[in-house]
C-alpha positions as CSV (number, residue, x, y, z in Angstrom):
1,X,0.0,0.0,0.0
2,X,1.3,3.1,-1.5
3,X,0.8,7.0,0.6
4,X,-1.1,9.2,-1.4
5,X,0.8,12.1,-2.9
6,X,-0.6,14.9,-0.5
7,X,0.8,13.3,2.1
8,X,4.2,12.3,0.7
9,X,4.3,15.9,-0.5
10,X,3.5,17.2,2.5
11,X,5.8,14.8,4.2
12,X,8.7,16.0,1.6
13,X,7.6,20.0,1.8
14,X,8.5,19.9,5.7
15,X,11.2,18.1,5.6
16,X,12.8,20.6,2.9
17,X,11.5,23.4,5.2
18,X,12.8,21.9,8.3
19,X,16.4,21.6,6.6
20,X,16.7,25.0,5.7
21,X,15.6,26.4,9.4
22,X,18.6,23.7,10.3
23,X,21.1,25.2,8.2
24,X,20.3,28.8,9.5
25,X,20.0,27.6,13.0
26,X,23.3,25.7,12.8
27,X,25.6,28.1,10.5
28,X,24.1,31.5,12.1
29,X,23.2,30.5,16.0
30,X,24.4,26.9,17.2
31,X,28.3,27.1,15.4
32,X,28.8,30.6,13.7
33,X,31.9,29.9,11.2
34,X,35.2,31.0,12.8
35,X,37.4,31.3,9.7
36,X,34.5,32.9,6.6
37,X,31.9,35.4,7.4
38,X,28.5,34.3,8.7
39,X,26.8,35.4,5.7
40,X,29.2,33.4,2.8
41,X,28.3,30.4,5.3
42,X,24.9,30.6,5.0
43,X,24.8,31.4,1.3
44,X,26.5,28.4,0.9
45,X,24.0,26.6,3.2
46,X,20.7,28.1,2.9
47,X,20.3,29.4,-0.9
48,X,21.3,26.4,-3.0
49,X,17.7,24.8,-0.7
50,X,15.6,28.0,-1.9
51,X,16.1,27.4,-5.6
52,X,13.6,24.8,-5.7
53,X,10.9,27.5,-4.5
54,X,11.4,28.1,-8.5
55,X,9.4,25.5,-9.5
56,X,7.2,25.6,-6.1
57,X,4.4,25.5,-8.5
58,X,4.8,22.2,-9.7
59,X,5.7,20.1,-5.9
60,X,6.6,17.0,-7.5
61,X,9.2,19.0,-9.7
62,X,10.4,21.0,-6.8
63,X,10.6,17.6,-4.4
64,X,12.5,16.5,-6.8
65,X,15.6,19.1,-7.1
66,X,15.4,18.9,-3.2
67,X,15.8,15.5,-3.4
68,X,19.0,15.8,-5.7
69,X,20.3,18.5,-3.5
70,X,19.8,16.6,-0.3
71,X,22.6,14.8,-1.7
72,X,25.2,16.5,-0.8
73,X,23.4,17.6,2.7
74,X,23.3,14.0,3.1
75,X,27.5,13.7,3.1
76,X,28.1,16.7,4.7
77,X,25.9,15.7,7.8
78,X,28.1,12.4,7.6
79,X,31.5,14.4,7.3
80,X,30.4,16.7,10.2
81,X,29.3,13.7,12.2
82,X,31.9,12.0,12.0
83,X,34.6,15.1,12.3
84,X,33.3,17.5,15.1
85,X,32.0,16.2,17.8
86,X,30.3,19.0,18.9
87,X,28.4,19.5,15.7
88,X,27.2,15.4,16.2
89,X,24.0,16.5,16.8
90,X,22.8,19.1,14.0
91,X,24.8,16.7,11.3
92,X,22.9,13.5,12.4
93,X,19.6,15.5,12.3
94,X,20.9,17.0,9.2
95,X,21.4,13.3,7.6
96,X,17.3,12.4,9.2
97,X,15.8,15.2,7.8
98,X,18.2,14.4,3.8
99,X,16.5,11.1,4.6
100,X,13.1,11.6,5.3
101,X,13.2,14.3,2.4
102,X,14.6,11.4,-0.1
103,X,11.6,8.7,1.8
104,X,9.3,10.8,0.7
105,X,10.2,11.2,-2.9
106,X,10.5,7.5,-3.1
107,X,6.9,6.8,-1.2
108,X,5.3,9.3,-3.6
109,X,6.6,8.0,-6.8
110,X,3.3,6.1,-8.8
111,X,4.3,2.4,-9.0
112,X,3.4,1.1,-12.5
113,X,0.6,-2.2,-12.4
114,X,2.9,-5.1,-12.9
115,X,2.5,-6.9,-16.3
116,X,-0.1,-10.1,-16.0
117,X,1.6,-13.5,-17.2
118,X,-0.5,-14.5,-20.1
């Protein structure tokens, strides 16, 4: 049994949302950069995650370039968990929210029937 769409898009939407209130929360409150300014940080962080707000119109299209892009927030919450103690905590919630953003895509995509043996 397959979720409906609304619900995987919804699912994917806050996941997307939550990500980007993670990067600003971690890059301009939680660790502030100590060797690049706080704004190059978060331009780095935050505005590759509003592109997709492009195609907003069309979710599944916009899911999906937040899905690709989740990639790399994916190995960067596994470099920082694995490098910086301190930082453990944002990266692994980093790499939960990357995976319940990349769930969703995957619940939401429509399966095709299966071909009947003749």
């Amino acid at each position: 049994m397959s979720a409906s769409p609304a619900v995987t898009h919804r699912i994917g939407v806050s996941a997307w949302i939550a990500l980007i209130l993670l990067q600003g929360a971690w890059y301009a409150w939680l660790f502030p950069p100590q060797h690049v300014p706080m704004w190059l940080a978060l331009a780095v962080a935050v505005v590759p995650l509003l592109l997709p707000f492009l195609a907003i119109g069309n979710v599944r299209r916009a899911l999906l370039w937040v899905g690709i892009l989740s990639l790399f927030y994916f190995c960067h919450g596994i470099a920082e968990s694995w490098s910086s103690a301190q930082e453990r905590v944002p990266a692994l919630l980093e790499v939960l929210l990357t995976l319940l953003l990349i769930g969703a895509l995957g619940a939401g995509v429509k399966r095709r029937p299966k071909p009947t043996a003749r």
